[in-house]
MDTraj code that builds the backbone (N, CA, C; nanometers):
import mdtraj as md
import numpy as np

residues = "UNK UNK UNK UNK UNK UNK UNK UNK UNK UNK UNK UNK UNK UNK UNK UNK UNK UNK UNK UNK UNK UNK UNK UNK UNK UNK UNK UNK UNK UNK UNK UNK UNK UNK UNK UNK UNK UNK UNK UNK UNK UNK UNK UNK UNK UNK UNK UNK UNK UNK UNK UNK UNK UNK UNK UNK UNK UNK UNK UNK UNK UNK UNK UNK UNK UNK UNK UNK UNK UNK UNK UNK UNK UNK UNK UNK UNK UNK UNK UNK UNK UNK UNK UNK UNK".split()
xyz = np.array([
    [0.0852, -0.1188, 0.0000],
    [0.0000, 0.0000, 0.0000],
    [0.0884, 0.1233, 0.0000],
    [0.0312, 0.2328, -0.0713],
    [0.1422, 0.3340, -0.1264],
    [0.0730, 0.4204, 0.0063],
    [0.1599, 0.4945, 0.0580],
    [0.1347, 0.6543, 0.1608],
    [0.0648, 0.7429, 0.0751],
    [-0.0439, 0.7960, 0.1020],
    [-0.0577, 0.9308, 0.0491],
    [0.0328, 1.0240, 0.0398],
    [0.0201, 1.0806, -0.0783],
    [0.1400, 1.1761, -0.1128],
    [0.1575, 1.3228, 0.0053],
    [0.0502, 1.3559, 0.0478],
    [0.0208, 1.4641, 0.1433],
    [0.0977, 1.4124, 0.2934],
    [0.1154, 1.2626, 0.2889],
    [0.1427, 1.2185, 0.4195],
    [0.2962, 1.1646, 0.4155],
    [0.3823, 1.2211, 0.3332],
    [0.5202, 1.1911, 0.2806],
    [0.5692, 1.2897, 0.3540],
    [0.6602, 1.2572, 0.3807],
    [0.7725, 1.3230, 0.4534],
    [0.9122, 1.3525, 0.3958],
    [0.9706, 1.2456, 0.3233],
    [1.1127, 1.2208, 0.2980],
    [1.1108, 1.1870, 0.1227],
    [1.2363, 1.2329, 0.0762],
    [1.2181, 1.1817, -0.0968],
    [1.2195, 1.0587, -0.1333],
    [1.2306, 0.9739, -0.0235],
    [1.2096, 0.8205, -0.0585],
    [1.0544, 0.7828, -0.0618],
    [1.0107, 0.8275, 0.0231],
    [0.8857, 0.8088, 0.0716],
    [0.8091, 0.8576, -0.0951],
    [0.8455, 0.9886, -0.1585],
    [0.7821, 1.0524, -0.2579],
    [0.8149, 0.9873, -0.3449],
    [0.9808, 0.9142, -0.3636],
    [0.9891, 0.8089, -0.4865],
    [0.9163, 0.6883, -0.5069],
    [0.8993, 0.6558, -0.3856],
    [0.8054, 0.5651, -0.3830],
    [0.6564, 0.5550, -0.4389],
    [0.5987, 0.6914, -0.3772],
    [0.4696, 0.7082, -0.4800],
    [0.4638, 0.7080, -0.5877],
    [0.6059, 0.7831, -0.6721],
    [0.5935, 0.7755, -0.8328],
    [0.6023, 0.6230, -0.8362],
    [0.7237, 0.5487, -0.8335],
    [0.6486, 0.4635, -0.8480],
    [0.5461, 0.3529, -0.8648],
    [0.4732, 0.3349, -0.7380],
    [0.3603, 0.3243, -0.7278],
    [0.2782, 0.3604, -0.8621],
    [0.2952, 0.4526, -0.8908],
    [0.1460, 0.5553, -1.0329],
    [0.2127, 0.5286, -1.1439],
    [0.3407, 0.4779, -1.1712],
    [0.3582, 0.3692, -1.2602],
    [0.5367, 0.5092, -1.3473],
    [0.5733, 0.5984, -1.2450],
    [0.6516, 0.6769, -1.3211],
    [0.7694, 0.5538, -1.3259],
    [0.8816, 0.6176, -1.3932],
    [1.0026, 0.5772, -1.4151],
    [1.1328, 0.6253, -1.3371],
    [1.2108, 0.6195, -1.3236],
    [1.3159, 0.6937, -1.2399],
    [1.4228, 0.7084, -1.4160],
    [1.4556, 0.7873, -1.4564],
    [1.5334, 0.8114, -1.5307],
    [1.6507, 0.8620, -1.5612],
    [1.7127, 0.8958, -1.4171],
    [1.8342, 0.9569, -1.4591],
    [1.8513, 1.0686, -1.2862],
    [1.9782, 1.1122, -1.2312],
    [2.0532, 1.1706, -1.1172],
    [2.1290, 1.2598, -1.1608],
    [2.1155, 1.3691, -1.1477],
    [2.2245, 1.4581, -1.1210],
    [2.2639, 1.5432, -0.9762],
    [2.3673, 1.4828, -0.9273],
    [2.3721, 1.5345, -0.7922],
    [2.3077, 1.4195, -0.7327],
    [2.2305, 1.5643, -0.6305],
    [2.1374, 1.5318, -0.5487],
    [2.0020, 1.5345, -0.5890],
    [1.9404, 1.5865, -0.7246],
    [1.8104, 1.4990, -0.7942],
    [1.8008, 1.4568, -0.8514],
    [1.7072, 1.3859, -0.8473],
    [1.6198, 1.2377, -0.9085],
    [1.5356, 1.3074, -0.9825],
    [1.5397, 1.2685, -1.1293],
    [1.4231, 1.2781, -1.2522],
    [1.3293, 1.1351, -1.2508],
    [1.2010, 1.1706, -1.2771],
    [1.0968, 1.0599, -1.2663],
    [1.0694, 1.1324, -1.4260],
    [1.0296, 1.0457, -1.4790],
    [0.9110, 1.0874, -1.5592],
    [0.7720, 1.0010, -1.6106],
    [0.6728, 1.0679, -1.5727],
    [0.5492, 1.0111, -1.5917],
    [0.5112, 0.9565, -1.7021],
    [0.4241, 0.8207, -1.7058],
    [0.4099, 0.7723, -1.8443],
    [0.2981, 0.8865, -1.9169],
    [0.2801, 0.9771, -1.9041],
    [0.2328, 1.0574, -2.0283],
    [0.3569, 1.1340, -2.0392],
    [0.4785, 1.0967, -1.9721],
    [0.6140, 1.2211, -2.0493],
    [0.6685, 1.3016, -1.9795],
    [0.5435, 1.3382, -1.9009],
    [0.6191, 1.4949, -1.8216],
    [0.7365, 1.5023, -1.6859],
    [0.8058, 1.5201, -1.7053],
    [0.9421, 1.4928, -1.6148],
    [0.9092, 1.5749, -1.4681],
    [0.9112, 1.4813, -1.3207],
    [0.9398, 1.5449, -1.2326],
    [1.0806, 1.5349, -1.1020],
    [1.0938, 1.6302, -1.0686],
    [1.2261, 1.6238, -1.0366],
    [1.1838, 1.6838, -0.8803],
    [1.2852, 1.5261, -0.8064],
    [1.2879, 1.5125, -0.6670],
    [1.3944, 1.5326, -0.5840],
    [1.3971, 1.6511, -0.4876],
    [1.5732, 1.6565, -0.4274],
    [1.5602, 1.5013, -0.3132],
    [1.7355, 1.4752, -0.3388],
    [1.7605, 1.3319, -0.2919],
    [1.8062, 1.3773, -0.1550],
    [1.7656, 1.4341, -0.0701],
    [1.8532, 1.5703, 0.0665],
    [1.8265, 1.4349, 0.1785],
    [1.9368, 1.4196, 0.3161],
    [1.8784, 1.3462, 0.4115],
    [1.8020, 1.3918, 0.4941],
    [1.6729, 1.3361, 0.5394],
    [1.5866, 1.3865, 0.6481],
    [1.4102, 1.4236, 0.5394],
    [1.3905, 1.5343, 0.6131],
    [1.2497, 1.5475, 0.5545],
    [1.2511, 1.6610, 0.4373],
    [1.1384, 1.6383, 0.4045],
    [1.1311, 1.7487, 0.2785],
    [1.0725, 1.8793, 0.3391],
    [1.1301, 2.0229, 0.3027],
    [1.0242, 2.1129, 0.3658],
    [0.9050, 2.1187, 0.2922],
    [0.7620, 2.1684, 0.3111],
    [0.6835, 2.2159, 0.3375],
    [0.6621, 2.2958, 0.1590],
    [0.7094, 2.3813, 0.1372],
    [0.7206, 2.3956, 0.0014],
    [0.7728, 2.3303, -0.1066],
    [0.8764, 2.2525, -0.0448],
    [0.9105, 2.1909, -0.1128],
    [0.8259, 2.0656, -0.1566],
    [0.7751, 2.0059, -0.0708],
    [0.6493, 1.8824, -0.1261],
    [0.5840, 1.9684, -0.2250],
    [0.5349, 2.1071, -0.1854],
    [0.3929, 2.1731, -0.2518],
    [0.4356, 2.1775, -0.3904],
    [0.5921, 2.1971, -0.3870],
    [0.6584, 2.2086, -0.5450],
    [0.6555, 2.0726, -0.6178],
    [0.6818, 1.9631, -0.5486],
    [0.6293, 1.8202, -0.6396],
    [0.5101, 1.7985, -0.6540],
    [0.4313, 1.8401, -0.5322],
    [0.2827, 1.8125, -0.5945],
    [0.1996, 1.8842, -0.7093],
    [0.2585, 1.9704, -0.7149],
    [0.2349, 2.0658, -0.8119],
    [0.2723, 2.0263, -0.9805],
    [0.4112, 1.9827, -0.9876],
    [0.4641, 1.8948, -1.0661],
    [0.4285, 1.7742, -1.1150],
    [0.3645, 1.7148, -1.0299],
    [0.3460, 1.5897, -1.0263],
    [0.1958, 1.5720, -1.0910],
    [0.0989, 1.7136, -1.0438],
    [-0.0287, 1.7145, -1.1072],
    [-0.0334, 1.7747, -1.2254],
    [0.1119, 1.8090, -1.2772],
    [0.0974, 1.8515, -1.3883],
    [0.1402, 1.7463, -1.5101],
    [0.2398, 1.6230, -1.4471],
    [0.2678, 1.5202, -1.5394],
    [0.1287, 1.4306, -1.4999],
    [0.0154, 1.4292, -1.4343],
    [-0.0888, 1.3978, -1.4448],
    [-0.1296, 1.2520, -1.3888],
    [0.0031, 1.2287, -1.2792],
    [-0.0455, 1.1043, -1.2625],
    [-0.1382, 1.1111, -1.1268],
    [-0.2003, 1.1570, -1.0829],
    [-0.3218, 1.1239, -0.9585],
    [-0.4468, 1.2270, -1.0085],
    [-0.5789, 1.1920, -1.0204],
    [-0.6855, 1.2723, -0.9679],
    [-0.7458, 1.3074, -0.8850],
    [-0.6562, 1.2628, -0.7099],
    [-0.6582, 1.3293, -0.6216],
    [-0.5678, 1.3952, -0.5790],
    [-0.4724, 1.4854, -0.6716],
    [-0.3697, 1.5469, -0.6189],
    [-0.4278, 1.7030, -0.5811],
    [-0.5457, 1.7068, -0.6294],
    [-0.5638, 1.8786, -0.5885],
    [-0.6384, 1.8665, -0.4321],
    [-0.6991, 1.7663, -0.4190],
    [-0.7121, 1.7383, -0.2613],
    [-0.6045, 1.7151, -0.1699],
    [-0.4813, 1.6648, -0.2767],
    [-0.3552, 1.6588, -0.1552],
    [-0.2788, 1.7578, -0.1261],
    [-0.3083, 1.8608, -0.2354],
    [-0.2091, 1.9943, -0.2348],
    [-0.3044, 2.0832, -0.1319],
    [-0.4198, 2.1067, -0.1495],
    [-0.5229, 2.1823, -0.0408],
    [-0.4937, 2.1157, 0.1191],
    [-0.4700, 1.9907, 0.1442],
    [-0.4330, 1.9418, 0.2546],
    [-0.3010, 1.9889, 0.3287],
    [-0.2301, 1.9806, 0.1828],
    [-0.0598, 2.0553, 0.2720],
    [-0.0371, 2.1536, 0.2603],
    [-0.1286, 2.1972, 0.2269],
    [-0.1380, 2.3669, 0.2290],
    [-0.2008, 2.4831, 0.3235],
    [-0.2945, 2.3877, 0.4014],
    [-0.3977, 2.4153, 0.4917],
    [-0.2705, 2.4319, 0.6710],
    [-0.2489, 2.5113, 0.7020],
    [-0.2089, 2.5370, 0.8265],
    [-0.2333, 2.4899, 0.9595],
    [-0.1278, 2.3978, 1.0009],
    [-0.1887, 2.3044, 1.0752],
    [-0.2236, 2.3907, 1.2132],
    [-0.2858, 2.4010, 1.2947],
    [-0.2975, 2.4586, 1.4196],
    [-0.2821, 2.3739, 1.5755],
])
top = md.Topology()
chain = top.add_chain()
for i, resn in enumerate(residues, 1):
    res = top.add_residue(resn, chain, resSeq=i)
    for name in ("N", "CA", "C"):
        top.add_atom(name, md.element.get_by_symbol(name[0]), res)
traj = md.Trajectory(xyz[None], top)
């Protein structure tokens, strides 16, 4: 069972989802990881140790709904976007 993408923490955790939705891992430079989605569109994951910040997820999810692989990604981006109290 894949984590919700909203409930990722770390770039493993997020590589993992692409996989999961069927992306590819294609290629490293450095410290990121290129995925690209089977309709094409390339997203790019920093490989950093520890967690991802906060914008920084919002920047893959964003990416990620644009290579088109989830139709619940605009519910996951409103979720990590929402201020936790």
């Amino acid at each position: 069972m894949c984590k919700p993408l909203n409930a990722c923490h770390t770039s493993r955790e997020v590589e993992s989802y692409l996989a999961h939705k069927g992306a590819t891992k294609v290629g490293q430079c450095g410290s990121h990881a290129k995925w690209r989605a089977p309709a094409g569109a390339l997203v790019i994951i920093p490989c950093h140790a520890g967690d991802l910040h906060r914008g920084t997820l919002q920047s893959i999810i964003k990416m990620i709904a644009i290579a088109g692989l989830s139709a619940f990604l605009a519910a996951c981006y409103i979720a990590a976007t929402v201020p936790h109290l």
